[in-house]
C-alpha positions in Angstrom: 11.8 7.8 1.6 14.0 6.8 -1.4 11.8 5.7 -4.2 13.0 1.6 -5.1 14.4 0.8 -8.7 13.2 -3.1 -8.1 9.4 -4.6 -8.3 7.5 -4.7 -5.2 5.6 -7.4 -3.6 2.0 -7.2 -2.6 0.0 -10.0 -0.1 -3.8 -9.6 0.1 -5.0 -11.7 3.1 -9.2 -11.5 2.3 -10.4 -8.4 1.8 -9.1 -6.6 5.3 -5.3 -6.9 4.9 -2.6 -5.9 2.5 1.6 -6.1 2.6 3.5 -4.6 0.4 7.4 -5.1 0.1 9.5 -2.5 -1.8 6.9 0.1 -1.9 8.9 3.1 -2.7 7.2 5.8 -1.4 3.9 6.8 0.7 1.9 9.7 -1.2 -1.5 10.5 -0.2 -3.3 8.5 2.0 -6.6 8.6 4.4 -8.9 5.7 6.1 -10.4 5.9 2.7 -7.8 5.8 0.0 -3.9 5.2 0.2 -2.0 5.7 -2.9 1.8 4.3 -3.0 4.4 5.2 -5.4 5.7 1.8 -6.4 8.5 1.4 -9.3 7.0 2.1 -12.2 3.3 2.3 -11.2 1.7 4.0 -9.1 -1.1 1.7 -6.4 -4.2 3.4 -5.0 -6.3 1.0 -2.1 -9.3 2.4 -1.6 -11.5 1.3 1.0 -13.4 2.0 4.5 -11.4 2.4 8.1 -7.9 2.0 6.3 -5.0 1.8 8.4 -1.8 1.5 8.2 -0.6 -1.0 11.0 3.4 -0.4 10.1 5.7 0.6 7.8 9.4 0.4 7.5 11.8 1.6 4.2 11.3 -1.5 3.5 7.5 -2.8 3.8 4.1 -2.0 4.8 0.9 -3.4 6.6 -2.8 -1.9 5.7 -6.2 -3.2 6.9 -9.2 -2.2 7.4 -12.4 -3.1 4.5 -10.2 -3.2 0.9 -12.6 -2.5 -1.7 -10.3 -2.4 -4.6 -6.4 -2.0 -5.4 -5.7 -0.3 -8.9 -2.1 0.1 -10.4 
């Protein structure tokens, strides 16, 4: 995936789900910590029984128990 030159845009629904729009790119990730390459940051989600629902080139879903989001 081509990394995006604009800002992306993240919805937290509670503290089981996450969407992100204009992600850039997916680097690491496991049911415990998934780490995106965003424009011009970089966003770790670490938590417990992480999943990722869907993604497109364009945006992602992730649930499971969110612990914390860092940038």
């Amino acid at each position: 995936m081509l990394e995006r030159k604009s800002p992306f845009v993240c919805s937290v629904n509670g503290a089981k789900e996450i969407s992100i729009e204009n992600y850039g790119s997916l680097g690491d990730f496991s049911d415990k910590k998934i780490v995106l390459n965003c424009y011009k940051c970089k966003m770790v989600i670490e938590g417990e029984g992480l999943l990722i629902e869907y993604f497109t080139d364009v945006d992602m879903k992730i649930t499971g128990h969110i612990h914390s989001i860092h940038f």
